[in-house]
PyMOL Python script that loads the backbone (N, CA, C, O; Angstrom):
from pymol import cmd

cmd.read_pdbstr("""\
ATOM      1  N   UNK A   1     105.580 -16.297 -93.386  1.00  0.00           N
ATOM      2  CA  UNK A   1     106.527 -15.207 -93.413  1.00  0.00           C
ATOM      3  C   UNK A   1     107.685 -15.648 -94.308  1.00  0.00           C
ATOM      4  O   UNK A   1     108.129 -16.766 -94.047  1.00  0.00           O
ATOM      5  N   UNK A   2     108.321 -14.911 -95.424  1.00  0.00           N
ATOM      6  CA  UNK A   2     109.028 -15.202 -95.855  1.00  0.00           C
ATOM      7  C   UNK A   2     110.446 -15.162 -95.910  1.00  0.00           C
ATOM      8  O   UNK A   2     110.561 -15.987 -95.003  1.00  0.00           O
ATOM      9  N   UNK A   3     111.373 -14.957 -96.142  1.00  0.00           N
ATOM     10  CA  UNK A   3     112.656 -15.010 -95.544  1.00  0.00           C
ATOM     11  C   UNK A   3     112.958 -13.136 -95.708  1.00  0.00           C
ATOM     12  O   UNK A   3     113.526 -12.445 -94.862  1.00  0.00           O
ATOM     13  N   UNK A   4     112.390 -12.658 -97.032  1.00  0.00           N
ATOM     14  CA  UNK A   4     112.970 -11.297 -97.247  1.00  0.00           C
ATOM     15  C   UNK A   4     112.145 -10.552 -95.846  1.00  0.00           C
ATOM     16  O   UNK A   4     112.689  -9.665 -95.189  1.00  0.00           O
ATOM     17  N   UNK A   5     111.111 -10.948 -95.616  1.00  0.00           N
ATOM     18  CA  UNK A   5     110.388  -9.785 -94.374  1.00  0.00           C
ATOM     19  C   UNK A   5     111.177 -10.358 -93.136  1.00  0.00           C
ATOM     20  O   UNK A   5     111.302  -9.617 -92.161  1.00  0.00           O
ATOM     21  N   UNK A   6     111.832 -11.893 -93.098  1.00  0.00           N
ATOM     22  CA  UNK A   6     112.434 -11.764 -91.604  1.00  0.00           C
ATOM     23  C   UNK A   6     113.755 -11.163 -91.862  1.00  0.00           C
ATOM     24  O   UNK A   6     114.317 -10.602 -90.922  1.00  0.00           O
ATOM     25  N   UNK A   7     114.440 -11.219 -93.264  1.00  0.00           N
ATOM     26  CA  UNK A   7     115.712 -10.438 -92.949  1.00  0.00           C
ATOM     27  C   UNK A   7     115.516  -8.601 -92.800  1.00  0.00           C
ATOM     28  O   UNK A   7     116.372  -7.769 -92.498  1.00  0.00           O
ATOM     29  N   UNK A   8     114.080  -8.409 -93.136  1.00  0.00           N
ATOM     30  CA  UNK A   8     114.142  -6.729 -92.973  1.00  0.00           C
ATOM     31  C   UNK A   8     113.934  -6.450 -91.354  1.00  0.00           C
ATOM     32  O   UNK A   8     114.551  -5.706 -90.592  1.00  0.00           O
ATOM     33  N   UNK A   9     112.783  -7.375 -91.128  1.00  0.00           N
ATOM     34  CA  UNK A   9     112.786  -7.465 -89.463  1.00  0.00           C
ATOM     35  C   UNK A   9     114.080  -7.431 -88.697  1.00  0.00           C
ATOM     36  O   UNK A   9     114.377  -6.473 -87.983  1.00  0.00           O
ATOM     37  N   UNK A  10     114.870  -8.523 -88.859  1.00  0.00           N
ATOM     38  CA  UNK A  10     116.113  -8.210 -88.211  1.00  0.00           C
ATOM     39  C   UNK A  10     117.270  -7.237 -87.849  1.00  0.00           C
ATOM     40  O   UNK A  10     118.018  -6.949 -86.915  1.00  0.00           O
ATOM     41  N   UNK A  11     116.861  -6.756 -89.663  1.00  0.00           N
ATOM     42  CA  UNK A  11     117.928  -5.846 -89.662  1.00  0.00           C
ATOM     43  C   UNK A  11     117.393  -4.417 -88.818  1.00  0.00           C
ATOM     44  O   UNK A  11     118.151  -3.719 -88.145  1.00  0.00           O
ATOM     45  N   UNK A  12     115.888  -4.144 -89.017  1.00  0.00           N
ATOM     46  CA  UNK A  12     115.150  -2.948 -88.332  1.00  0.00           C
ATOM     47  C   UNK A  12     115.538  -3.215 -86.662  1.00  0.00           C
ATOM     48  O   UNK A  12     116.020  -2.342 -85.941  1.00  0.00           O
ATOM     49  N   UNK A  13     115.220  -4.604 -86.226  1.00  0.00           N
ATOM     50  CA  UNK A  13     115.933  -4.744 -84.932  1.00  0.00           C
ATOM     51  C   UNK A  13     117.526  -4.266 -84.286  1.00  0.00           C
ATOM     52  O   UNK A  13     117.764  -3.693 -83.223  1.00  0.00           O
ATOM     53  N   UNK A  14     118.459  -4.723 -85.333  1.00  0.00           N
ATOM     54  CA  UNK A  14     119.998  -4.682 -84.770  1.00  0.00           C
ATOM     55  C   UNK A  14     119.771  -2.884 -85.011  1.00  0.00           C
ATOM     56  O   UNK A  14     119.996  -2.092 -84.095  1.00  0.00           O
ATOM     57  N   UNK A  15     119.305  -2.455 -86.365  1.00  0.00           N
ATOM     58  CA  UNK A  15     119.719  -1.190 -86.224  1.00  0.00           C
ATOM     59  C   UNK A  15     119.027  -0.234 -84.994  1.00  0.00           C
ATOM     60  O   UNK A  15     119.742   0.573 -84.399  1.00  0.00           O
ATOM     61  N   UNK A  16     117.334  -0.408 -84.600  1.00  0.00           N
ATOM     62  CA  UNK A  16     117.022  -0.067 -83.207  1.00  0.00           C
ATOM     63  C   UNK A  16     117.870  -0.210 -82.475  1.00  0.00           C
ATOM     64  O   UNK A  16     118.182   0.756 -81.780  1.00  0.00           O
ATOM     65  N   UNK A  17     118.715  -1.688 -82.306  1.00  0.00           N
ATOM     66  CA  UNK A  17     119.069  -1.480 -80.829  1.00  0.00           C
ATOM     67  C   UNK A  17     120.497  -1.066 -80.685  1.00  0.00           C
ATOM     68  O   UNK A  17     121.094  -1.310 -79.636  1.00  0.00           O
ATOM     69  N   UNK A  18     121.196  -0.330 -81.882  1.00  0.00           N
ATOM     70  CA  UNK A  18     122.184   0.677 -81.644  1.00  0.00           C
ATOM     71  C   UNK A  18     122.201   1.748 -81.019  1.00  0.00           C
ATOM     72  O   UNK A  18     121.153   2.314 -81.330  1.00  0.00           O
ATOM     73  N   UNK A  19     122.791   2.404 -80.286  1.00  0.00           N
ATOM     74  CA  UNK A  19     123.234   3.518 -79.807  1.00  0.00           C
ATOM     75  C   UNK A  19     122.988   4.473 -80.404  1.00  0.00           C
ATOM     76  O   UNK A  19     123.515   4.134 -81.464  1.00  0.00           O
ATOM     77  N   UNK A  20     122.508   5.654 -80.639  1.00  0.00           N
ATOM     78  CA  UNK A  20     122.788   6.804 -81.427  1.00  0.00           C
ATOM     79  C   UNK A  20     124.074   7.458 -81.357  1.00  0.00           C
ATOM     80  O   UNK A  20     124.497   7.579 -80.208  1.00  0.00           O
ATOM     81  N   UNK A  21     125.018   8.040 -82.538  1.00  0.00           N
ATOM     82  CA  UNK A  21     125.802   8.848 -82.206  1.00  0.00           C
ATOM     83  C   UNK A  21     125.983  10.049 -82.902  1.00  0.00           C
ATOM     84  O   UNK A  21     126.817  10.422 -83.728  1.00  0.00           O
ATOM     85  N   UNK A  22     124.921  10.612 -82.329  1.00  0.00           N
ATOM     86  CA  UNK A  22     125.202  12.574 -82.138  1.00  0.00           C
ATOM     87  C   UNK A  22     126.639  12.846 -81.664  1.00  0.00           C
ATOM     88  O   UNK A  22     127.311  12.344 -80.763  1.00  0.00           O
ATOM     89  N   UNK A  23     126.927  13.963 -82.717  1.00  0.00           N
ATOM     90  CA  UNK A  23     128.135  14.863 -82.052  1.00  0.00           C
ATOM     91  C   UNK A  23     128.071  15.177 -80.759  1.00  0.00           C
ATOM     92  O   UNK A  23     128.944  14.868 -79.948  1.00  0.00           O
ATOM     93  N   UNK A  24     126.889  15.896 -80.455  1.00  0.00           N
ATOM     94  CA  UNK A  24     126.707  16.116 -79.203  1.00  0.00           C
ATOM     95  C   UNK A  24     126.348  15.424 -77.964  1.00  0.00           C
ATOM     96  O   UNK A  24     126.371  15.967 -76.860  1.00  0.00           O
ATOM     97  N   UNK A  25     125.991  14.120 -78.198  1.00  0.00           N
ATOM     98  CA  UNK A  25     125.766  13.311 -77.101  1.00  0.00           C
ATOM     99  C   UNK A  25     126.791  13.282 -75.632  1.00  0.00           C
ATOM    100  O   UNK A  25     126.398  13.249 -74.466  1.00  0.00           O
ATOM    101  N   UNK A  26     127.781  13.298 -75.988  1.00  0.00           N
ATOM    102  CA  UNK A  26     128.689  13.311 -75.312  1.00  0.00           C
ATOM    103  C   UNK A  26     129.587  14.605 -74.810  1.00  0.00           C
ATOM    104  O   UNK A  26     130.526  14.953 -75.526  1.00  0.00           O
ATOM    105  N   UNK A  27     129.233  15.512 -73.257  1.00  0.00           N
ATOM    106  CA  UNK A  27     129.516  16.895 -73.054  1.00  0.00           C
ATOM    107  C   UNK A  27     130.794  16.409 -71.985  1.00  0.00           C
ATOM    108  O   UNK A  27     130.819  15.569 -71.085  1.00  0.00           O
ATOM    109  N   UNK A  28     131.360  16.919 -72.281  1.00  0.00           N
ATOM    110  CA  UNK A  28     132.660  16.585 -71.578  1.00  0.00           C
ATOM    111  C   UNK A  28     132.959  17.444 -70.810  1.00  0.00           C
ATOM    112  O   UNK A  28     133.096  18.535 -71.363  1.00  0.00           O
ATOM    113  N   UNK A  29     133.111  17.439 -69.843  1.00  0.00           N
ATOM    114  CA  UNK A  29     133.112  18.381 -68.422  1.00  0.00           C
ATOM    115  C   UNK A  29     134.777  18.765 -67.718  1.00  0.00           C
ATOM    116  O   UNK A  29     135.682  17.941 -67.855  1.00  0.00           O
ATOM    117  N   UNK A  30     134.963  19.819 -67.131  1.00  0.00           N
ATOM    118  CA  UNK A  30     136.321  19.802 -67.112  1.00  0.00           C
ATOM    119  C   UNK A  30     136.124  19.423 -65.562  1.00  0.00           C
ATOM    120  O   UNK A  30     135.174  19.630 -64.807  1.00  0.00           O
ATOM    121  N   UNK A  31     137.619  18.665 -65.319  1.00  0.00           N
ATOM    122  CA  UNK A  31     137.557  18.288 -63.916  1.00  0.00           C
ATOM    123  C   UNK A  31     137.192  19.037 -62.932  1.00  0.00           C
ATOM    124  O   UNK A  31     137.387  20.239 -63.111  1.00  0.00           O
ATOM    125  N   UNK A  32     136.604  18.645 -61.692  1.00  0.00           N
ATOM    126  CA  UNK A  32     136.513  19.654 -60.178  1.00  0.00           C
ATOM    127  C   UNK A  32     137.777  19.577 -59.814  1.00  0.00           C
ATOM    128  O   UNK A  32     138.583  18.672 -60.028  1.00  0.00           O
ATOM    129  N   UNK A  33     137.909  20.589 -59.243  1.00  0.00           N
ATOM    130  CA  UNK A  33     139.228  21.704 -58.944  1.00  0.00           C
ATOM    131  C   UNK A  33     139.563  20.605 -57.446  1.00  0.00           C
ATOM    132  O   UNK A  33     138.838  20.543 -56.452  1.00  0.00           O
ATOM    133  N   UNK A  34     140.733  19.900 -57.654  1.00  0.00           N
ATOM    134  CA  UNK A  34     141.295  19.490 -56.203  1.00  0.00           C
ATOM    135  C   UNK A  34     141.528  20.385 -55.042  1.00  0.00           C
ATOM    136  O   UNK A  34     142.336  21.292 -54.842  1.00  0.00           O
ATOM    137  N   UNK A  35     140.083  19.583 -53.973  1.00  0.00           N
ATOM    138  CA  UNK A  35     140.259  20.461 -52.661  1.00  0.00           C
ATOM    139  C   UNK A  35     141.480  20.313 -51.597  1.00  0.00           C
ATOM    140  O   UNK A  35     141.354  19.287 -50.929  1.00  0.00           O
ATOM    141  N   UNK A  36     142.324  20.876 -51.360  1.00  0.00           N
ATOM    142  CA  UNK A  36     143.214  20.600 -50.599  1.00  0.00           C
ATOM    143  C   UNK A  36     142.757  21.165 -49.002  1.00  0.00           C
ATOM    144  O   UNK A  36     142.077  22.181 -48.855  1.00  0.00           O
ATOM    145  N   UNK A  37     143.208  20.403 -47.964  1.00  0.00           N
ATOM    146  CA  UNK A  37     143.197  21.160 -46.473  1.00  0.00           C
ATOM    147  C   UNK A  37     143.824  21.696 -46.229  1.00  0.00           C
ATOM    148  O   UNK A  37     145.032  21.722 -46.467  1.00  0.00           O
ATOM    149  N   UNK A  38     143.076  22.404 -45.574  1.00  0.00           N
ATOM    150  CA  UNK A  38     144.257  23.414 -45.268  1.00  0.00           C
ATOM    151  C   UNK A  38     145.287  22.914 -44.151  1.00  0.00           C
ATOM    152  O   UNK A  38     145.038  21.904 -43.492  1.00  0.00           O
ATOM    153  N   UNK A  39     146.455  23.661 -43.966  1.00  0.00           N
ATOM    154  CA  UNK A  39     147.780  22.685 -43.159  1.00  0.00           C
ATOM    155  C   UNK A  39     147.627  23.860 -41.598  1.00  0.00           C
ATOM    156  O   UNK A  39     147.674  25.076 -41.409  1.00  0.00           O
ATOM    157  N   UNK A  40     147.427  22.596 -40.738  1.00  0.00           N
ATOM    158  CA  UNK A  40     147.382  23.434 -39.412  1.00  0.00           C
ATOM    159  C   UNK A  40     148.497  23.992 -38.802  1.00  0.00           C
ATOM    160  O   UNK A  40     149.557  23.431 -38.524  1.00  0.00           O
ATOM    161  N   UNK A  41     148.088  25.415 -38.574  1.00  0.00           N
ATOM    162  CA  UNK A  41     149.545  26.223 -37.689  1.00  0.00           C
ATOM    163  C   UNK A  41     149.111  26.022 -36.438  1.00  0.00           C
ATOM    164  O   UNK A  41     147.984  25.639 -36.122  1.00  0.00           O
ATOM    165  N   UNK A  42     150.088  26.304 -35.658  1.00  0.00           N
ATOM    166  CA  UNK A  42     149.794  26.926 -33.941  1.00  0.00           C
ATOM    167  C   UNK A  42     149.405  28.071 -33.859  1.00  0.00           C
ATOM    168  O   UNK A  42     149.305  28.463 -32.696  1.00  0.00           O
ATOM    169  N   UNK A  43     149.123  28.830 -34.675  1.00  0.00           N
ATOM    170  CA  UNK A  43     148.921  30.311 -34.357  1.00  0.00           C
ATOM    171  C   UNK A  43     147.931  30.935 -33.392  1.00  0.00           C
ATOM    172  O   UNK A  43     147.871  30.040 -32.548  1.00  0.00           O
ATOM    173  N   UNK A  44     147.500  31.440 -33.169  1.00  0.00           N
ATOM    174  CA  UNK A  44     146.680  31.649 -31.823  1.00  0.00           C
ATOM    175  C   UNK A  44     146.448  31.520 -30.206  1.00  0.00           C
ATOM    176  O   UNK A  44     147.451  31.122 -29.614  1.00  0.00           O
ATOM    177  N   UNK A  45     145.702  31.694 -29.673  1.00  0.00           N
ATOM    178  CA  UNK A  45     145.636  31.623 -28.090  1.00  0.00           C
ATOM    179  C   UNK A  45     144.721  30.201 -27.952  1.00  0.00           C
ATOM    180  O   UNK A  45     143.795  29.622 -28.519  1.00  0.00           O
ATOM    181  N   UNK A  46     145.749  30.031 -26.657  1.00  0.00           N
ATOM    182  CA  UNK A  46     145.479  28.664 -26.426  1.00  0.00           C
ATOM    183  C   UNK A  46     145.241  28.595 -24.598  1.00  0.00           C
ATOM    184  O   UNK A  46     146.199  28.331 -23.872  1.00  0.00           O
ATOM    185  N   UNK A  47     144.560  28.729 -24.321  1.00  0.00           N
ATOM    186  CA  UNK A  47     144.633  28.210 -22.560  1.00  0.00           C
ATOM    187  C   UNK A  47     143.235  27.251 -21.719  1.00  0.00           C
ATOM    188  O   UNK A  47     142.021  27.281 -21.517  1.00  0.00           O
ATOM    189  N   UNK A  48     144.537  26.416 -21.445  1.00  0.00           N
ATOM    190  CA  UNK A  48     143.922  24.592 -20.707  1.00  0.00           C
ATOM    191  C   UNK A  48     144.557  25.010 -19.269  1.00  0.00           C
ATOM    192  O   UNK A  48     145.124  25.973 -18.753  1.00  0.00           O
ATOM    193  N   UNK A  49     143.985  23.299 -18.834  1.00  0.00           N
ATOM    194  CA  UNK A  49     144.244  23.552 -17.700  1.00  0.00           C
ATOM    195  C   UNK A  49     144.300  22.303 -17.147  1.00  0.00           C
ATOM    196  O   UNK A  49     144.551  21.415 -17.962  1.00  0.00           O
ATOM    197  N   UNK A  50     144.097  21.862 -15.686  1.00  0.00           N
ATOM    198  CA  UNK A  50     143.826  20.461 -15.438  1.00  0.00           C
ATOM    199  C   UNK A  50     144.036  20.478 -13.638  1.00  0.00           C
ATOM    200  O   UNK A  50     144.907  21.007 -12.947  1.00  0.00           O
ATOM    201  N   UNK A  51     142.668  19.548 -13.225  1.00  0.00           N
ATOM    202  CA  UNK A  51     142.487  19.637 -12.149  1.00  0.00           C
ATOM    203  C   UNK A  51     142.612  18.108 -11.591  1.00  0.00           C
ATOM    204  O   UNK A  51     141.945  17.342 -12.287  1.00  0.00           O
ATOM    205  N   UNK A  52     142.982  17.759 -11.006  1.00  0.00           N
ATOM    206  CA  UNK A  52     142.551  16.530 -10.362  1.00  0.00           C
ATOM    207  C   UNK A  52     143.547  15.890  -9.537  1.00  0.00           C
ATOM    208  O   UNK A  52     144.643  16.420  -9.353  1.00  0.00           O
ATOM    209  N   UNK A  53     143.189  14.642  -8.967  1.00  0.00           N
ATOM    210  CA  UNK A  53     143.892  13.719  -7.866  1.00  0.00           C
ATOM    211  C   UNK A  53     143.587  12.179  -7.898  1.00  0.00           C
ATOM    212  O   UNK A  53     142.645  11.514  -8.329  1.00  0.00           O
ATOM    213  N   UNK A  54     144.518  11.947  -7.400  1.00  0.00           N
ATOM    214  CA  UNK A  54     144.682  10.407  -7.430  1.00  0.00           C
ATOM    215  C   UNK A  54     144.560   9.597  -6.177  1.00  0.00           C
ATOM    216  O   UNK A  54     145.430   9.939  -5.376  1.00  0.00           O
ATOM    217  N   UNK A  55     143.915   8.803  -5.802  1.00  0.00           N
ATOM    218  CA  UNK A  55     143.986   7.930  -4.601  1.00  0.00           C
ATOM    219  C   UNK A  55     144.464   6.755  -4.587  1.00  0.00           C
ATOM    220  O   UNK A  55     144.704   6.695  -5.793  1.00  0.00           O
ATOM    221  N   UNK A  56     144.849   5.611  -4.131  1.00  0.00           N
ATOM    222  CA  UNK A  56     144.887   4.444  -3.854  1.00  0.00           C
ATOM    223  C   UNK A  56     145.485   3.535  -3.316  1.00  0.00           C
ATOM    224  O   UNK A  56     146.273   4.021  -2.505  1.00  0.00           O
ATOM    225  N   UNK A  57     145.530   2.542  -3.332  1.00  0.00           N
ATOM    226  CA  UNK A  57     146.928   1.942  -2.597  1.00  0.00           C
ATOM    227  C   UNK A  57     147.311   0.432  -3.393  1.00  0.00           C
ATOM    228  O   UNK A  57     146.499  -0.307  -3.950  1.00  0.00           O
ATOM    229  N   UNK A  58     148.753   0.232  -3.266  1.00  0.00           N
ATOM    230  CA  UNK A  58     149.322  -1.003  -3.922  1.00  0.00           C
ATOM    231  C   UNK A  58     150.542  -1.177  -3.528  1.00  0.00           C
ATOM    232  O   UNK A  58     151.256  -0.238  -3.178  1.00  0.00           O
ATOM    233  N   UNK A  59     150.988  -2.634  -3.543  1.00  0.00           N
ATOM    234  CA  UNK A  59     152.284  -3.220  -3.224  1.00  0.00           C
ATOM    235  C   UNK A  59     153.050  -4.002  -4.366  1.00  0.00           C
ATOM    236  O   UNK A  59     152.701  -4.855  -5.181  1.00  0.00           O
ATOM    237  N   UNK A  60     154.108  -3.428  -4.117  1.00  0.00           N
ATOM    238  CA  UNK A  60     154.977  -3.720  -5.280  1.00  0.00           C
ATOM    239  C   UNK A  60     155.735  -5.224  -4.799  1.00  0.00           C
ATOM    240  O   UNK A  60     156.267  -5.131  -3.692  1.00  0.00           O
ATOM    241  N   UNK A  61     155.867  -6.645  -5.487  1.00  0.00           N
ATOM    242  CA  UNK A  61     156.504  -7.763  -4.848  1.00  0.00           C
ATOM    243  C   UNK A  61     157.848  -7.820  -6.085  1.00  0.00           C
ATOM    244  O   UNK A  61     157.597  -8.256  -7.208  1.00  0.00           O
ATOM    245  N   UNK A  62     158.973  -7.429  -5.793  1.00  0.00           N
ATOM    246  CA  UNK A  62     159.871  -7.695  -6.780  1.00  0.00           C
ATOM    247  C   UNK A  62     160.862  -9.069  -6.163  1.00  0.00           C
ATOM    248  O   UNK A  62     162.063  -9.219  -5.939  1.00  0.00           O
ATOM    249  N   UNK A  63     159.911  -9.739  -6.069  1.00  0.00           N
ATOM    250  CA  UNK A  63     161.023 -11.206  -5.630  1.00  0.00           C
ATOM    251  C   UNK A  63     160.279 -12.446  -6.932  1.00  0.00           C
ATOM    252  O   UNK A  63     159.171 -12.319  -7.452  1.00  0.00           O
ATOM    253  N   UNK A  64     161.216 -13.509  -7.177  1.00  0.00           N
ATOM    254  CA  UNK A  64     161.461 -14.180  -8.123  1.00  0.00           C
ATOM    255  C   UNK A  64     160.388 -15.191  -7.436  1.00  0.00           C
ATOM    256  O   UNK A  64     160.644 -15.523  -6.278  1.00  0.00           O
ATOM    257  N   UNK A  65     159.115 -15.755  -8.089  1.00  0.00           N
ATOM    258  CA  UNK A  65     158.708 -16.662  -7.489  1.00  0.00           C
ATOM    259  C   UNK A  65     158.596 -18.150  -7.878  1.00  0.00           C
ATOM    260  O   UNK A  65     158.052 -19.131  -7.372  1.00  0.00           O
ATOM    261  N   UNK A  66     159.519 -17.861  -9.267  1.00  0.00           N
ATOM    262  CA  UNK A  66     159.444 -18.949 -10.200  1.00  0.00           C
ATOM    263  C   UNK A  66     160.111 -20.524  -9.529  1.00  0.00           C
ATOM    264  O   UNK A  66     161.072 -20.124  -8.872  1.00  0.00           O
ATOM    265  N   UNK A  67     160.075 -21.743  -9.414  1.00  0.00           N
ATOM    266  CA  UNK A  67     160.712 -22.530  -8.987  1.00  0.00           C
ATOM    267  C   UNK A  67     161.536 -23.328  -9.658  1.00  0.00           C
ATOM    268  O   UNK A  67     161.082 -23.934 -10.629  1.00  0.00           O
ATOM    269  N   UNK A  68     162.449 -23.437  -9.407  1.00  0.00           N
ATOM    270  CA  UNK A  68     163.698 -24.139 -10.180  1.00  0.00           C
ATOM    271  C   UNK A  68     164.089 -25.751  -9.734  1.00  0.00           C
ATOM    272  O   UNK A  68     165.024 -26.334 -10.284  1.00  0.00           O
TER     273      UNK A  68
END
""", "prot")
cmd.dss("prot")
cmd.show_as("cartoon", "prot")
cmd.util.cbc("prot")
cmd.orient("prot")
């Protein structure tokens, strides 16, 4: 192989492994529209409720038991 067929080889290589650049390759999209939440009111009917009871038993010790 002589030097002129490896420099055509090479060069057929680098230029393959370029990129193409079409005008059009590149479609540029306009941004998606920022979703915002919506902001919560009180507005409306509202009715809760609540049932229940408590049992148990406990003693409260409020004396110092630390020793000095």
């Amino acid at each position: 192989m002589n030097i002129k067929s490896l420099l055509l080889a090479s060069t057929v290589v680098l230029v393959a492994a370029t990129g193409a650049k079409a005008a059009d390759a590149v479609i540029e999209q306009e941004p998606a529209p920022v979703v915002v939440a919506p902001t919560f009111t009180w507005n409306g009917a509202y009715l809760g409720g609540q049932i229940g009871y408590g049992w148990g038993r406990s003693t409260l010790s409020d004396e110092d038991t630390s020793s000095e």
